[in-house]
Structure formats: structure tokens, C-alpha cells
VOPAGU-2260 file (C-alpha; in pm, 1 decimal, decimal comma):
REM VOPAGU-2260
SITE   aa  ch    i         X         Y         Z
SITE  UNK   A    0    7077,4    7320,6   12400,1
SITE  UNK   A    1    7103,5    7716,2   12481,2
SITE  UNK   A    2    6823,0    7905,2   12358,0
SITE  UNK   A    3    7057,9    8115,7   12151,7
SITE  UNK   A    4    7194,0    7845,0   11987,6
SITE  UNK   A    5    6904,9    7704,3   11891,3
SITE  UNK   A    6    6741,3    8023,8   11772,1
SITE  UNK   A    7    7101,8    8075,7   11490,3
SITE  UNK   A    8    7103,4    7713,6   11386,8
SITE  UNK   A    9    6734,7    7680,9   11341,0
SITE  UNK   A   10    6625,4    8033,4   11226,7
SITE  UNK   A   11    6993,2    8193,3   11087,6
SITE  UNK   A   12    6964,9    8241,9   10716,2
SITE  UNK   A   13    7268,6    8490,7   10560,9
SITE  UNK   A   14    7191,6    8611,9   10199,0
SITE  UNK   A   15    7291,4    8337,3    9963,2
SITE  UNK   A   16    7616,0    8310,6    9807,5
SITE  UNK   A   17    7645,8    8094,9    9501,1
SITE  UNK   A   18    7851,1    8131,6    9201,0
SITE  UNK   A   19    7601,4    7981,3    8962,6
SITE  UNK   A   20    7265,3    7918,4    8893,1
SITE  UNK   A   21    7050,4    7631,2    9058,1
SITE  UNK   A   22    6983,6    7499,8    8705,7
SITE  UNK   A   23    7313,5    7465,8    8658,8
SITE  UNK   A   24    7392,4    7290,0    8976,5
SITE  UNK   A   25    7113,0    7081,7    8819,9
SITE  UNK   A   26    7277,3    6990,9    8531,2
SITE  UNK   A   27    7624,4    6927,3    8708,8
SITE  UNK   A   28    7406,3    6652,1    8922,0
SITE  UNK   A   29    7240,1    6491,7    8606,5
SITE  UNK   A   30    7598,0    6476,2    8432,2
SITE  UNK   A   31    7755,1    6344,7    8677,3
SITE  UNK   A   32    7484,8    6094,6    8778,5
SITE  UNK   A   33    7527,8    5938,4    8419,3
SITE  UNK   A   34    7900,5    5949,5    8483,4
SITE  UNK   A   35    7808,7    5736,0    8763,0
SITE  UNK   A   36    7579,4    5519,0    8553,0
SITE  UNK   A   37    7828,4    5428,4    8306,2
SITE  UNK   A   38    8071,0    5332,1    8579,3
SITE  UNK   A   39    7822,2    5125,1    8710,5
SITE  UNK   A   40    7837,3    5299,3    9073,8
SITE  UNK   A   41    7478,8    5332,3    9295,2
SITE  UNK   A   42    7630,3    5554,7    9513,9
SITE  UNK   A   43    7898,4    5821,2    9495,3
SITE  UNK   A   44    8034,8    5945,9    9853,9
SITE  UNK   A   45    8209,8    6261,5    9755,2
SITE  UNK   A   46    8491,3    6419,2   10029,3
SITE  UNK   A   47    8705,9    6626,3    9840,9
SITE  UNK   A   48    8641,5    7032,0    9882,7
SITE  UNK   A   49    8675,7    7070,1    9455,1
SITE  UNK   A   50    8394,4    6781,1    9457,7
SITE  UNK   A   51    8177,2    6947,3    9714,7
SITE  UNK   A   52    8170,1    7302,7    9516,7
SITE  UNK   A   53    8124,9    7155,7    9240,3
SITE  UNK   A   54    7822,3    6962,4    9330,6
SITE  UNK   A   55    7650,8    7209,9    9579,6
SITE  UNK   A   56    7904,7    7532,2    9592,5
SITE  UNK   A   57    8049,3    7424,8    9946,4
SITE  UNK   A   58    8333,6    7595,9   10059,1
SITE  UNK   A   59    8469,4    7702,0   10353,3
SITE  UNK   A   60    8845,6    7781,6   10511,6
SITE  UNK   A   61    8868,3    7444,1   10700,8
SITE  UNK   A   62    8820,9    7086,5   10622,4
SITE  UNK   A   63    8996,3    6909,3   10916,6
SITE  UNK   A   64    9225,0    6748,1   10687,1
SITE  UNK   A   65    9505,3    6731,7   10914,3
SITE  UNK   A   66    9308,4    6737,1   11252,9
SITE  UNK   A   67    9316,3    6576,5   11565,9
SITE  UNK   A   68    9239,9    6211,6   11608,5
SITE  UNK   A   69    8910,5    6306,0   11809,2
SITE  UNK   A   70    8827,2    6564,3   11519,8
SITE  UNK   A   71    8826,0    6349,6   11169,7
SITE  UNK   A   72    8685,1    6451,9   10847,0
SITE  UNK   A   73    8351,2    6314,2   10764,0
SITE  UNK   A   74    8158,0    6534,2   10618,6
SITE  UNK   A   75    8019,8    6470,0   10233,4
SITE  UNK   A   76    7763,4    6491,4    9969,2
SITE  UNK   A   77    7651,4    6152,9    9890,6
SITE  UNK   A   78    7474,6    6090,6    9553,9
SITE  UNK   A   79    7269,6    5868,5    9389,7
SITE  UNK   A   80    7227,1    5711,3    9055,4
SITE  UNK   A   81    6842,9    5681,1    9086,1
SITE  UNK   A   82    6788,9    6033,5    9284,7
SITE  UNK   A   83    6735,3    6414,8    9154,7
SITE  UNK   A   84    6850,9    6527,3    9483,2
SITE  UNK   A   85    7175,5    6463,0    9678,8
SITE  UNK   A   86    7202,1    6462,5   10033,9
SITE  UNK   A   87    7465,2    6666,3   10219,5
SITE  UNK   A   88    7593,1    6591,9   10595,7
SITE  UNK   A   89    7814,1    6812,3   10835,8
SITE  UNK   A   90    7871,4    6897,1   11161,9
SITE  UNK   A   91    7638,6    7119,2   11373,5
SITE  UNK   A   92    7919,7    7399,2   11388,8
SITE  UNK   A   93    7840,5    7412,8   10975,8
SITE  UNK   A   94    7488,9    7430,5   10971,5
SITE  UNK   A   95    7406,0    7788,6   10902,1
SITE  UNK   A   96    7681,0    7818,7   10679,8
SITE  UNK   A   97    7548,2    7523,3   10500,6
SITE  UNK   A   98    7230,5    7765,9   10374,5
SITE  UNK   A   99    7405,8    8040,5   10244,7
SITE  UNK   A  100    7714,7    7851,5   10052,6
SITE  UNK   A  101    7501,2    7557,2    9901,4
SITE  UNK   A  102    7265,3    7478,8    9680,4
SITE  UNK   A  103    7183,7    7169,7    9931,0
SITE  UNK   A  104    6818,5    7085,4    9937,3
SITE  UNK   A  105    6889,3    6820,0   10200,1
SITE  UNK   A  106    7146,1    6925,4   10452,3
SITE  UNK   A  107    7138,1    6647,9   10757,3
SITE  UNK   A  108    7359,5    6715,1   11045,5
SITE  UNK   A  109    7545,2    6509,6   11266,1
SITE  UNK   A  110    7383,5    6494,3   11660,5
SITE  UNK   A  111    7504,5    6754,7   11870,2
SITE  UNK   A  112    7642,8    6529,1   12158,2
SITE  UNK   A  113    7869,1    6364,0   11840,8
SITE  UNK   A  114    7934,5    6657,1   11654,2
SITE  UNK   A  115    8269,4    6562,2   11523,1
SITE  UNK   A  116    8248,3    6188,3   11392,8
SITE  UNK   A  117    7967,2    6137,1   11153,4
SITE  UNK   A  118    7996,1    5814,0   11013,8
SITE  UNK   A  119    7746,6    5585,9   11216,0
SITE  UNK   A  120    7509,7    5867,8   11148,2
SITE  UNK   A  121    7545,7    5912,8   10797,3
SITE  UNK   A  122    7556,9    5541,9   10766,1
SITE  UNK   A  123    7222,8    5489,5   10942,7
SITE  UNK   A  124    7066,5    5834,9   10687,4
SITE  UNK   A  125    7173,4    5650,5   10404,6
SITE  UNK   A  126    7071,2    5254,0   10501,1
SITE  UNK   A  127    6674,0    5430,4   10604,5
SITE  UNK   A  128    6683,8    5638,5   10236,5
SITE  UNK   A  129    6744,8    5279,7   10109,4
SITE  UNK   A  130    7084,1    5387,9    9899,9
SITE  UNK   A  131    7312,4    5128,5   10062,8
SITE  UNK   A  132    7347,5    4802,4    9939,2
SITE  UNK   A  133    7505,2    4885,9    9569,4
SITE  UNK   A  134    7834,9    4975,4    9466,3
SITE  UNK   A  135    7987,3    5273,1    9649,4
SITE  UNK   A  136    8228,0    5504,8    9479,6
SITE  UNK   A  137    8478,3    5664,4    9734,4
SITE  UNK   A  138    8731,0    5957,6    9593,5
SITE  UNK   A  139    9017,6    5722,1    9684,5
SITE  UNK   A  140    9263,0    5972,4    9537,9
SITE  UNK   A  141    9135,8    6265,3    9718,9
SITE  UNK   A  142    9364,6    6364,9   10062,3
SITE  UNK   A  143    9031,0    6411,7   10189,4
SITE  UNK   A  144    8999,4    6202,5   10408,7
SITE  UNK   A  145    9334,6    6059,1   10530,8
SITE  UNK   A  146    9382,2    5693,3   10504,4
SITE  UNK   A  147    9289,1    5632,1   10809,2
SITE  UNK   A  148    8923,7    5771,0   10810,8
SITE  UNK   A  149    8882,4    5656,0   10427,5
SITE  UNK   A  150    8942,0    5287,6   10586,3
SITE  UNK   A  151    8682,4    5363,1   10889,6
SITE  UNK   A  152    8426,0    5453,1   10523,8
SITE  UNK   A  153    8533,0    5203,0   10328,6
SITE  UNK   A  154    8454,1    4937,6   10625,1
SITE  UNK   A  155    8138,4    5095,3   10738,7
SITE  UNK   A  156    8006,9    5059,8   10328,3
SITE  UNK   A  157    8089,1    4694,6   10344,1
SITE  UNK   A  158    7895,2    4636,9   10700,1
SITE  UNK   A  159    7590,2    4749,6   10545,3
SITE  UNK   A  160    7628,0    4541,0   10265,4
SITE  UNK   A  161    7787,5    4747,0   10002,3
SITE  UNK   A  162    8123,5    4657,7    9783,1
SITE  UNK   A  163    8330,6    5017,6    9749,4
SITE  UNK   A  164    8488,5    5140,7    9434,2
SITE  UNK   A  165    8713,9    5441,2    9325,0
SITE  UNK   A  166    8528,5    5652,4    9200,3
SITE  UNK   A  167    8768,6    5924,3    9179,9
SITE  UNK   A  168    8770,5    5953,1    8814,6
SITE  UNK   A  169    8381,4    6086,2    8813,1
SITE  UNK   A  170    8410,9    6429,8    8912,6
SITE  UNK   A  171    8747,2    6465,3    8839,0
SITE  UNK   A  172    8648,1    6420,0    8444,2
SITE  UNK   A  173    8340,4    6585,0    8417,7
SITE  UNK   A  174    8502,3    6908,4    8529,6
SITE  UNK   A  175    8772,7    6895,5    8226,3
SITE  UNK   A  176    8448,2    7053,0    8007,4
SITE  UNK   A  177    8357,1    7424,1    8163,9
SITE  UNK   A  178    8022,5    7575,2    8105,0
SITE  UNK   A  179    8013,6    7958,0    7957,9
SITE  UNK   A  180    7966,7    8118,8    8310,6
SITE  UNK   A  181    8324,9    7860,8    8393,1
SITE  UNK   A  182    8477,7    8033,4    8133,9
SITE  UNK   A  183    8373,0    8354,9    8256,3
SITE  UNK   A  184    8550,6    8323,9    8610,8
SITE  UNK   A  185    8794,8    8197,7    8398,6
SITE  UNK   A  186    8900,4    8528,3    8229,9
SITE  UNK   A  187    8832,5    8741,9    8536,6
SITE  UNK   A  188    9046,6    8538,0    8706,8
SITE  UNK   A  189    9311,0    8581,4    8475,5
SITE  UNK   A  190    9205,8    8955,5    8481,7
SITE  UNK   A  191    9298,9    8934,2    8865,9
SITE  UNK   A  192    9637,9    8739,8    8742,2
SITE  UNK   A  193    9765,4    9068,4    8568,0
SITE  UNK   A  194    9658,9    9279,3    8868,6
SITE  UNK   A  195    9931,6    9086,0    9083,6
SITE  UNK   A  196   10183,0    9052,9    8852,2
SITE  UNK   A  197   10158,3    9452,7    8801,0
SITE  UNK   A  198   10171,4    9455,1    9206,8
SITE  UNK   A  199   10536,0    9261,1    9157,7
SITE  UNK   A  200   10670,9    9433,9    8911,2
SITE  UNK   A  201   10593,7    9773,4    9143,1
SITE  UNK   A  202   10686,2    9623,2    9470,4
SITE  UNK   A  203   11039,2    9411,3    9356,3
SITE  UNK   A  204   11336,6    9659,9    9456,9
SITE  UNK   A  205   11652,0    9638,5    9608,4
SITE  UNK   A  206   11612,7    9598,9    9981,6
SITE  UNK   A  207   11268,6    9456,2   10005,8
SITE  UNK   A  208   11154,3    9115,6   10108,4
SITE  UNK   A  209   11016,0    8818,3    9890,2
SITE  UNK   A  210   10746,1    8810,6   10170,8
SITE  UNK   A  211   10716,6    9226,7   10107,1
SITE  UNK   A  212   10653,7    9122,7    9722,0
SITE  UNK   A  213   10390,4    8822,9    9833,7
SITE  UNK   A  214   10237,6    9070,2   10042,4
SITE  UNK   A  215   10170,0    9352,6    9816,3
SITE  UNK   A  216   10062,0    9040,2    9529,5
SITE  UNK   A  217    9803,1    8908,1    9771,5
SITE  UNK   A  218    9663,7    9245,6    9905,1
SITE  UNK   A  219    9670,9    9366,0    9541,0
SITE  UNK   A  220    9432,6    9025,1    9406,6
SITE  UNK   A  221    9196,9    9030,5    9668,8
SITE  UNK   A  222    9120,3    9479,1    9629,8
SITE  UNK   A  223    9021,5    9342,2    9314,0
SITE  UNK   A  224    8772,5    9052,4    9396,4
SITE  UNK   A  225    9056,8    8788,9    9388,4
SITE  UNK   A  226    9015,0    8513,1    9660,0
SITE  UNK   A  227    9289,6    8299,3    9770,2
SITE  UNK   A  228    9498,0    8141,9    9604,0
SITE  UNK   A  229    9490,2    7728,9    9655,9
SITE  UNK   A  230    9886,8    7737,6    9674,7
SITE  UNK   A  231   10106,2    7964,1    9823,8
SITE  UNK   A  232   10235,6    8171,4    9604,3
SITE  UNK   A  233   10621,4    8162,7    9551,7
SITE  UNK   A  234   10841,6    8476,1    9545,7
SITE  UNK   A  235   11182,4    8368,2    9472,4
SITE  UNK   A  236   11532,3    8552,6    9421,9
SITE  UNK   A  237   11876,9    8495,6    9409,9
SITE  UNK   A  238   11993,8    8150,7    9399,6
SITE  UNK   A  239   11692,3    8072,8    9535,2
SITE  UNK   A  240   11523,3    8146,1    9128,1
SITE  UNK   A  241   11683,7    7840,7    9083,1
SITE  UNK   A  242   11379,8    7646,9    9223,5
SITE  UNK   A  243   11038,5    7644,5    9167,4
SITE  UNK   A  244   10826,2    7524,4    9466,5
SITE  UNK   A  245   11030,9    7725,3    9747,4
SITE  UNK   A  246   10846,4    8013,6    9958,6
SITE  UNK   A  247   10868,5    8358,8   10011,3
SITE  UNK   A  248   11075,7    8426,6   10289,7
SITE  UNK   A  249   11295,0    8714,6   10458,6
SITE  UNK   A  250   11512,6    8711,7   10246,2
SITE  UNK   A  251   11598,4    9078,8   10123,2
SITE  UNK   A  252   11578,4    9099,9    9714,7
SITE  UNK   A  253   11990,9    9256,0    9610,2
SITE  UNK   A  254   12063,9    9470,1    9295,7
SITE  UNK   A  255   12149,4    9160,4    9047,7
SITE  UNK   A  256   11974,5    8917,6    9105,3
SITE  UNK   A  257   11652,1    8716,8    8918,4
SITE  UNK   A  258   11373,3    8687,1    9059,8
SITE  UNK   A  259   11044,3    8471,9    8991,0
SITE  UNK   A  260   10736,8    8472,2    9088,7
SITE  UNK   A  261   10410,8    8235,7    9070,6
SITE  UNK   A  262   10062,3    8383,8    9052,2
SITE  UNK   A  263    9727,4    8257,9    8999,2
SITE  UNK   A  264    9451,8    8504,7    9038,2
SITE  UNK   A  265    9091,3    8318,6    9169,3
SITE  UNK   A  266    8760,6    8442,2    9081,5
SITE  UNK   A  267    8464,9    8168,8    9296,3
SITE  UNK   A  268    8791,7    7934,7    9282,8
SITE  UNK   A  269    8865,7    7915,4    8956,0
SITE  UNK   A  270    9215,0    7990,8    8878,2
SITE  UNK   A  271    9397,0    8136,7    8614,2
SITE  UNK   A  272    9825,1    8062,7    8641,6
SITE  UNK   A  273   10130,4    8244,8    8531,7
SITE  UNK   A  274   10423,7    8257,6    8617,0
SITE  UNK   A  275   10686,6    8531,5    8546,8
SITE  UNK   A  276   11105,6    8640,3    8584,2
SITE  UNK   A  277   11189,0    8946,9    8693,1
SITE  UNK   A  278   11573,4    9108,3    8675,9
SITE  UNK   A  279   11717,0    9369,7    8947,6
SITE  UNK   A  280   11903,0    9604,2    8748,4
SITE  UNK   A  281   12054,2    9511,9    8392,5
SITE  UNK   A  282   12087,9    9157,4    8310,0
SITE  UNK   A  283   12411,6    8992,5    8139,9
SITE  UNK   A  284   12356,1    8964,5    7792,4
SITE  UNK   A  285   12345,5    8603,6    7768,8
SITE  UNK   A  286   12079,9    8608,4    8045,2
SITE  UNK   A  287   11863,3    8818,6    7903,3
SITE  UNK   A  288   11911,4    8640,4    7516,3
SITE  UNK   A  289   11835,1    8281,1    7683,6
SITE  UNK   A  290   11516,8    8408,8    7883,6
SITE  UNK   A  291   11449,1    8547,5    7533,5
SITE  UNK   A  292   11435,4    8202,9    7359,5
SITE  UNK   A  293   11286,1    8058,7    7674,8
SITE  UNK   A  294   10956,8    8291,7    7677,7
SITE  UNK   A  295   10961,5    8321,6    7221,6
SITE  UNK   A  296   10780,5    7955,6    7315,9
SITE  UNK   A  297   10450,7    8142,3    7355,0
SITE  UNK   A  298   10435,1    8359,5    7046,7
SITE  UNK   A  299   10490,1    8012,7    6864,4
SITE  UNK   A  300   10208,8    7882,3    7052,7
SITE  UNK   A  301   10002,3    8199,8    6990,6
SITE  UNK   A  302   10036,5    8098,5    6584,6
SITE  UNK   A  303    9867,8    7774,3    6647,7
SITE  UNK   A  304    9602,1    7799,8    6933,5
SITE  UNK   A  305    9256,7    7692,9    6873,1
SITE  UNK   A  306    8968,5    7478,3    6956,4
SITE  UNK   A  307    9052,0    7137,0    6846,2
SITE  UNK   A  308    9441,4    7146,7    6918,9
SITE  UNK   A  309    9577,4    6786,4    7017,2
SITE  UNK   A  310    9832,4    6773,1    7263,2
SITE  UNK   A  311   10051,5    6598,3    7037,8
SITE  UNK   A  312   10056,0    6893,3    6798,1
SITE  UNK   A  313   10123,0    7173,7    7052,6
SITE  UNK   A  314   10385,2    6908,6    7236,5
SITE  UNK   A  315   10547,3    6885,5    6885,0
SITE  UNK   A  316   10566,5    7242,3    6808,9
SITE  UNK   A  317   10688,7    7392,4    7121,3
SITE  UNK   A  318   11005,4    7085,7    7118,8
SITE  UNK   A  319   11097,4    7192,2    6744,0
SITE  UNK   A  320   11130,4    7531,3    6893,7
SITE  UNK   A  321   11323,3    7480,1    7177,9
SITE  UNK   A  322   11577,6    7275,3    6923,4
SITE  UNK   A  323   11585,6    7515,7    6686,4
SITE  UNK   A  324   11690,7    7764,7    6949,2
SITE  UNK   A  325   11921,7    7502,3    7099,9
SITE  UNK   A  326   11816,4    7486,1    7441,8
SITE  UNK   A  327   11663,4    7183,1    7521,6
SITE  UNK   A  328   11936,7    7085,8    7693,9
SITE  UNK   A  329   11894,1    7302,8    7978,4
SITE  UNK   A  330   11546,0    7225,1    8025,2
SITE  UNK   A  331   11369,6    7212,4    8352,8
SITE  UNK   A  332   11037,9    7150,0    8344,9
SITE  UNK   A  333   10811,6    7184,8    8030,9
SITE  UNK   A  334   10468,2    7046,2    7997,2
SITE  UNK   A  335   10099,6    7175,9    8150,3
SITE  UNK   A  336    9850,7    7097,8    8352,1
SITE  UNK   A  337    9433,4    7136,3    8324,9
SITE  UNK   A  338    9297,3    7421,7    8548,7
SITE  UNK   A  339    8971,6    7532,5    8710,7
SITE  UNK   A  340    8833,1    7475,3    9043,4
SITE  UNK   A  341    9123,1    7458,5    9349,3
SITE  UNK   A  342    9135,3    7448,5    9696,7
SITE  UNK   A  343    9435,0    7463,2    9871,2
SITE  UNK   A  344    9656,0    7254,8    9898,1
SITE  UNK   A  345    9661,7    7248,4    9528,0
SITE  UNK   A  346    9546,0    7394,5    9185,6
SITE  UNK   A  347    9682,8    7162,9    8985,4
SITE  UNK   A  348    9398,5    6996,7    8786,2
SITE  UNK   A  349    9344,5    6624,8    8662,3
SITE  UNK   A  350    9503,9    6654,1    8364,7
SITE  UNK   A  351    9867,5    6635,4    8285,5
SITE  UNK   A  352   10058,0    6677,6    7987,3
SITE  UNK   A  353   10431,2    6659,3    7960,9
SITE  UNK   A  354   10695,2    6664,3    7651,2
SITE  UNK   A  355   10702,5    6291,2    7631,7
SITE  UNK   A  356   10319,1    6354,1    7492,3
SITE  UNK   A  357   10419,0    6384,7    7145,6
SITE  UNK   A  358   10237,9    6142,5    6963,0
SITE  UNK   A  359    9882,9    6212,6    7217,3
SITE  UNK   A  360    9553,9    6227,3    7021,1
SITE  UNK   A  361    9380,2    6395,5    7337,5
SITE  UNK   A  362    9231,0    6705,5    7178,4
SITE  UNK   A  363    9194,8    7079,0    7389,0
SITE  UNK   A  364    8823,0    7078,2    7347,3
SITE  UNK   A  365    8613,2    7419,6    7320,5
SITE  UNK   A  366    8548,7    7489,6    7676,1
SITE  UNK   A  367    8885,3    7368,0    7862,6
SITE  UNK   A  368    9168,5    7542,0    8036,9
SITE  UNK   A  369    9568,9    7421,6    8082,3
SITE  UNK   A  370    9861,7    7621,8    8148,8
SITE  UNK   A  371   10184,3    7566,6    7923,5
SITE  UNK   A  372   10528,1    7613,7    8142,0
SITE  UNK   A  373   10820,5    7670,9    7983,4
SITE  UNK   A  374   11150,1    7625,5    8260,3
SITE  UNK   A  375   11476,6    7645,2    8187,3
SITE  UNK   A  376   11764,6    7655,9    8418,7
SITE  UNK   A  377   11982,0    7977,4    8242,1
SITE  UNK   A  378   12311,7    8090,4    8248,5
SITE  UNK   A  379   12536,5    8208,0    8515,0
SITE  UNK   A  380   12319,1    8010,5    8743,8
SITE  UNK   A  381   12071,4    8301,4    8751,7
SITE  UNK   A  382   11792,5    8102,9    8767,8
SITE  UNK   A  383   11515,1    7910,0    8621,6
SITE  UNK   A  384   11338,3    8090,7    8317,3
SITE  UNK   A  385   10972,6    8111,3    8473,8
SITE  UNK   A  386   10724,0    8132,9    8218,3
SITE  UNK   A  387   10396,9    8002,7    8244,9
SITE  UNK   A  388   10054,7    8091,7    8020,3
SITE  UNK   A  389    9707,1    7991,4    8070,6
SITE  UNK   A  390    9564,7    7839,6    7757,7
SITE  UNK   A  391    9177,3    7919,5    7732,9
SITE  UNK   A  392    9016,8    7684,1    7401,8
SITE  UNK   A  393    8689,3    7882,3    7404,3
SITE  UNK   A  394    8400,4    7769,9    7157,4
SITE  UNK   A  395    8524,4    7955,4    6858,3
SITE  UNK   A  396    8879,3    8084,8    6944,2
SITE  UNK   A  397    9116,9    7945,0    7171,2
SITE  UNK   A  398    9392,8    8279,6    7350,0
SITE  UNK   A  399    9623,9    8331,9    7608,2
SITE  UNK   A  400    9411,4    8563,5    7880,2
SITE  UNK   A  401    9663,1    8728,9    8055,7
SITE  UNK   A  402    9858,0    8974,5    7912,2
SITE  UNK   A  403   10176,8    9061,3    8132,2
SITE  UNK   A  404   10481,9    9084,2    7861,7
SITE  UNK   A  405   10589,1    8733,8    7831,8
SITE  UNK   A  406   11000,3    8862,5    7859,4
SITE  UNK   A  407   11220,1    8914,1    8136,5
SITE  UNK   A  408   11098,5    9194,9    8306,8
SITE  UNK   A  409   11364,6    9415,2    8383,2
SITE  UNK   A  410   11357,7    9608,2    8730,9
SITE  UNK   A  411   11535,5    9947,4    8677,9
């Protein structure tokens, strides 16, 4: 090796940067290890980047999840039942950062002359350390790896002896309950959520761009401590309102037309979503009335928030509503979703709920956070009524943190 390169990967130490405090990493690890206990796994092998900040506070822009053949994903945090400590493994390139973005104790790195594919290495670590042999939990539902480097795992566990497991469910459920600093990110994130909605409301005029309104979102979030956002965030207008998952494009915003946009601000990844519709000029009446009953959803939901809420309740609640104001029938989609940690491609959390739910016992426990999105497809094929809430069940009160008007916003 080069004398230079030896001297950054052995000596180069940036000033830390964690989002929490080592105890509480240490108190992730214990939870998680009697997760692990009572699903009867030795070992869990841990891939996906949520999993790996959660654990240790890894993150980083690239995870070779859709790399080359010669460059495949193998980098983890394996953990064990019996052990305080985890061990992490990565590539040389990722050594220094390694220090500065983890709380890693025990950071082993693949040889140099085979940088990129770790798994006889990391195979041999964990056979001398003595944690092979048990039951190995893999994240089977993570993208991370693709299926083909999740079978090269899953094949190298069973050679030395050990029967693999999904153990997907481990991380993916001990996240659902946030600690106080969690809920802290939580409300600066949705502090960062209002910042870029304010940025669309100023930027949205006749003759500008979706990607002009994206733009001025994005640079507006991040001048205010907001990282990126794990999905793309959608500006849509014109016919184009009428969908929800399209992306910003070219096309120039006209004088009459809807448009919606997605935001989530992120503060140390945790995300806080709305969504909101915007109108170029004066809506038609029976626009504006529908979008009306559409976003009312919230201020019904505001009368019953707190700690303790079942699904079933709020699923309940928000239907009668939507009857009473007889639009049902024009409903896109309505339901939520649990949020917190997210790396692109996705914020969408473990937890689902949908309007079907209306007889679910699962309670919105101090300490959680869904969204609630109320879509409706309005007249005049305008477009989709896009209003989505975070819902933020605290220890003693449960509110909605962001506090853009919840009503078409109309665009003089």
C-alpha cells in the first residue's frame, strides 16, 4: 500500500457525527438483542441502511444496491444474542468514514486486494468469534442485498453450519416505539416540513417549472438543517395532479391549474410527511367546496387525537366523515403509514393502516409516528385532493406538528 493511504486509513479520525448518545445506541443493542432472544435467533446479519443507523448511526450516500456484478453489497453489522458488542464489516474505501458516522466499537474491513466482495471474509470473522453455528436471521425483506447476493449469504450461513431465518421483523418492530430525543428529530423535522411547503407556496406561479418548485423546496429544507429526503419529492400540476407518485418535470405550471406537492422534511433521517394542493388563480366553486370536505378530515381527527388511539377508532371516524360529506365515492387513497428513520428509496415505515382497518385493536402508543392521507380524485378532473398530516402520539398528548393550512391553497 501507498504511504498516504496508509497514513488516512490508519491515522484519519474526522470529529464524530452521531445523532444520539452511546448509551442509547446501548440500549437499542440490548432491545433488540432480546428481540432476537424471543425469536429464538443467535445471530442477526443486518443489511438494510434504516437497520445499520439504527444500530450504529451508519449512513452514507451509496450502498451499491444496484451495482455492478463485480461490485455487490456485503457490507453489515452482525449481532449477537450472547454479545454486548456488535461487529461491523465494510470495504476499505469506508474505513475512515466508519469512525466518524458510527458508534462501531469493532469495525473489521474487508482485505484490500478483495475490497469489494466480503463474504468469505466476514464468514471466516464470524466462524473464529465462534457466532456461527446457530440460527441466522437475514433481513429477507430488505432490497438490500438483491436476491442474488442474499442467496450467495444465505448459502455461505448454511456451509458453516448454520440454518437462516427472516429476521426482518426484529428491527423493523422495535423502531415502531421512538425514544424522547426520536421524537425530538421528529418535530424539527416537521419544523423543516413547513419551511418547504412555505418555499412552494412562494415559488408556484404561472410560467415556472414543477422542477423550478422542487428546486426552491429542496434548497429551502436543507438552509434550514433539512437532509434529503428518502423519496423524491413530487411536484405535480395539471392533469398530471391527478397522480400521486409522478415526478417533477419541465413541465411549465399554467394559470388554472392544481397543483400538488409531497414533502417530508428530515432532521438525522427522521422524517416528518405532508402533503399539500395548491390552485393557480381562482378555483371553480365546486373545486374548491370538495377540497374543502376532503382536508375538514383533519380537524375531525384533531377532536380525537391522543395517546392510546386504536386504529380502529380513528379508521371509524374519519369513514363516518367522509359519508356524511358524501364523498367516499371518489376516494383515492385513504389510510397511513408509520414514519421515522428512511433512506431512499423509501420512507414509508413498517406499519400500514388502510380503511379496511376498522375493527383493528392496534393502539397509537405514546412515542409513535404515522401520517393520515386523505386522496380524493375531485371534480372537473382537477386533480387528486392531496392532503397528508403527520400524527405525533407523544407521552401525554398526541398533535399534528406541522402547521401549513390544511385547505387548498390558493395561488393569486
Amino acid at each position: 500500500m501507498g504511504q498516504n493511504r496508509d497514513r488516512v486509513l490508519e491515522q484519519c479520525n474526522p470529529a464524530m457525527e452521531l445523532g444520539f448518545s452511546l448509551a442509547e445506541y446501548k440500549s437499542r443493542l440490548q432491545v433488540v438483542r432480546r428481540h432476537m432472544a424471543a425469536s429464538n435467533i443467535d445471530l442477526l446479519w443486518l443489511m438494510a441502511p434504516e437497520s445499520l443507523y439504527y444500530v450504529s448511526g451508519y449512513s452514507c450516500e451509496w450502498y451499491q444496491a444496484q451495482s455492478p456484478k463485480q461490485w455487490p453489497a456485503t457490507s453489515g453489522i452482525a449481532v449477537h444474542v450472547d454479545h454486548d458488542d456488535f461487529i461491523m464489516f465494510d470495504t476499505p474505501s469506508e474505513r475512515v468514514m466508519c469512525r466518524f458516522v458510527t458508534c462501531a466499537d469493532d469495525i473489521r474491513t474487508f482485505p484490500i486486494d478483495n475490497r469489494r466482495d466480503g463474504i468469505g471474509f466476514i464468514m471466516d470473522e464470524l466462524n473464529s468469534e465462534g457466532w456461527l453455528g446457530g440460527t441466522v436471521g437475514m433481513e429477507l425483506y430488505s432490497y438490500r442485498p438483491n436476491p442474488a447476493i442474499s442467496a450467495r449469504f444465505r448459502v455461505a450461513f448454511e456451509a458453516a453450519g448454520s440454518s437462516v431465518t427472516d429476521g426482518s421483523d426484529i428491527l423493523r418492530e422495535v423502531r415502531w416505539l421512538k425514544s424522547p430525543q426520536e421524537i425530538a428529530y421528529l418535530e424539527n423535522a416537521a419544523r423543516i416540513t413547513d419551511i418547504g411547503i412555505e418555499a412552494a407556496k412562494n415559488t408556484i406561479r404561472p410560467g415556472v417549472t414543477e422542477l423550478d418548485v422542487y428546486g426552491e423546496i429542496i434548497h429551502a429544507m436543507a438552509k434550514a438543517g433539512g437532509e434529503n429526503p428518502a423519496i423524491t419529492l413530487p411536484v405535480l400540476s395539471g392533469p398530471k395532479a391527478n397522480t400521486g407518485h409522478s415526478l417533477a418535470s419541465r413541465k411549465v405550471i399554467m394559470a388554472g391549474e392544481q397543483v400538488n406537492i409531497d414533502v417530508s422534511g428530515v432532521y438525522w433521517r427522521y422524517h416528518a410527511n405532508a402533503a399539500r394542493s395548491f390552485y393557480v388563480g381562482e378555483p371553480p366553486r365546486d373545486v374548491l367546496e370538495f377540497h374543502h370536505k376532503s382536508s375538514g378530515v383533519f380537524d375531525v381527527i384533531a377532536s380525537i387525537l391522543r395517546p392510546g388511539l386504536t386504529v380502529g377508532e380513528l379508521v371509524r371516524t374519519a369513514r363516518q366523515y367522509y359519508d356524511e360529506a358524501g364523498i367516499w365515492s371518489d376516494a383515492g387513497w385513504v389510510g397511513g403509514y408509520e414514519l421515522g428513520i428512511g433512506f431512499p428509496p423509501d420512507w414509508v415505515g413498517n406499519f400500514v393502516y388502510e380503511m379496511t382497518d376498522s375493527d383493528s385493536e392496534r393502539v397509537f402508543e405514546p412515542r409513535t409516528c404515522v401520517n393520515f392521507e386523505s386522496q380524493f380524485f375531485s371534480p372537473r378532473m382537477a386533480g387528486i385532493t392531496y392532503y397528508i398530516c403527520t400524527l405525533l402520539f407523544k407521552e401525554e398528548v398526541a398533535e399534528l406538528p406541522i402547521k401549513a393550512p390544511r385547505q387548498l391553497i390558493v395561488i393569486d
